[in-house]
N, C-alpha and C positions, 0 to 999 in steps of 0.2 A: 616388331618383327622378331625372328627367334632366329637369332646368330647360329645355332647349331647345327649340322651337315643332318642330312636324315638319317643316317644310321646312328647316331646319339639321343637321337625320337625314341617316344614311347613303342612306332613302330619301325623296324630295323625292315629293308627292303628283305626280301623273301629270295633266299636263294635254293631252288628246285633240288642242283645234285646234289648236297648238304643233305638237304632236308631227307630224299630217296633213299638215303646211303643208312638215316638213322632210322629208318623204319623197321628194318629188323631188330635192331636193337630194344627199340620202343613195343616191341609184341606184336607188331601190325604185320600180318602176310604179308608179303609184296604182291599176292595178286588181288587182294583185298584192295591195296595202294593204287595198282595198275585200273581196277575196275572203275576206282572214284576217280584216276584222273581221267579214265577214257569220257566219263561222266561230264567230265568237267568240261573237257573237251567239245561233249557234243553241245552241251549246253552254252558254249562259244559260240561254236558254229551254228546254232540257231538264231541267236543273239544277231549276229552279225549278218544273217540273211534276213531278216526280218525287219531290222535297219538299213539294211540295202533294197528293200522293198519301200519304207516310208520313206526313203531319202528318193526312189524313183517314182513314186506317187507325189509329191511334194516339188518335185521337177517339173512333173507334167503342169499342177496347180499353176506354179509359177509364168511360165509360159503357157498357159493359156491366159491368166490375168494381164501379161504384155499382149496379146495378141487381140484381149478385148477392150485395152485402152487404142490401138491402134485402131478397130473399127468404131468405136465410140468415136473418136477423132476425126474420122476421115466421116461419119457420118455428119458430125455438127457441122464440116465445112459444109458438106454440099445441103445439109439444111437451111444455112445462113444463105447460100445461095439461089436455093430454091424460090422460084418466081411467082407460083399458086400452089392451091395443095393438089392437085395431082401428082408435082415434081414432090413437095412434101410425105405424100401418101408412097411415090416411089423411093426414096430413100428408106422410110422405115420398111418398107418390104424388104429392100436389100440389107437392112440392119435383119431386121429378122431372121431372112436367110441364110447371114453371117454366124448369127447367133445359132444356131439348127445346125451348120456344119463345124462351128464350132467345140459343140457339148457332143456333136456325135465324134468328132477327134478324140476329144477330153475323154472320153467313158472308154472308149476302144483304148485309148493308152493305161484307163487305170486298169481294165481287165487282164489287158496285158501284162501287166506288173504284177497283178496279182497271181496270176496264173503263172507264168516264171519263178516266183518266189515260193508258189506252192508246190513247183518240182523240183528247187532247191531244197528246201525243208522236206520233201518227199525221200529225197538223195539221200541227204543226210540220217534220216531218219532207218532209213535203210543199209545205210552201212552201219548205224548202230547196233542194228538187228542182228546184221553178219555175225559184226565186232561179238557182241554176245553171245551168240552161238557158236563164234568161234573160242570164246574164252570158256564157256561149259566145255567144249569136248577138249580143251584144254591146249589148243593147239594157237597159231600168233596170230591176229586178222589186224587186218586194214581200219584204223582208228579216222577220224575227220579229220585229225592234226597231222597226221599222216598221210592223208588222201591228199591236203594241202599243198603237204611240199613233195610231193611226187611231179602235180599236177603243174 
């Protein structure tokens, strides 16, 4: 293991108003600077919706695989107790049934998500557009990092 604090590492942690302050110095417009970060920015905020989308598609999975050990379960009881097959033939009917209301929950939650996530990223994308139209005509707009912590 490497005794060393991270700023004595190859990479020294990155400090933003440092780094701002030497851009003119360094040749770089500042709205040259301002544009990559807005960039950077949006490419966050996509990032992060798009993960907050598999993480709520990835939810749903979950809980419906609890919800289909629970009627697997409760099927095999009343299988084992089943007396002829008609009580057997009734059981798997209502397993089926289970199953059929099941995947119609499942699919409606993942549409769900997906559709949400597609007016997040629509959002976002869209204040991008502002943002850049508002930085041609040269004037301040509303960035995603900023819509943030508004919001």
């Amino acid at each position: 293991m490497d005794p060393r604090t991270p700023q004595q590492t190859a990479f020294p942690l990155f400090k933003f108003p440092e780094f701002a302050a030497m851009m003119p110095q360094m040749g770089v417009p500042t709205q040259a600077f301002s544009l990559y970060k807005s960039g950077f920015d949006t490419w966050l905020a996509l990032a992060n919706a798009a993960l907050a989308g598999a993480e709520r598609i990835r939810m749903t999975q979950l809980a419906t695989d609890v919800e289909t050990l629970g009627e697997n379960r409760r099927a095999a009881v009343d299988g084992a107790a089943a007396r002829d097959v008609p009580d057997l033939m009734a059981v798997q009917a209502g397993l089926a049934r289970a199953y059929l209301e099941g995947w119609m929950r499942y699919w409606a939650a993942v549409a769900e998500a997906m559709q949400s996530t597609q007016a997040e990223v629509g959002r976002i994308l869209s204040a991008r557009a502002v943002g850049a139209q508002a930085t041609a005509s040269g004037t301040d707009a509303p960035t995603p990092a900023n819509q943030r912590k508004a919001a």
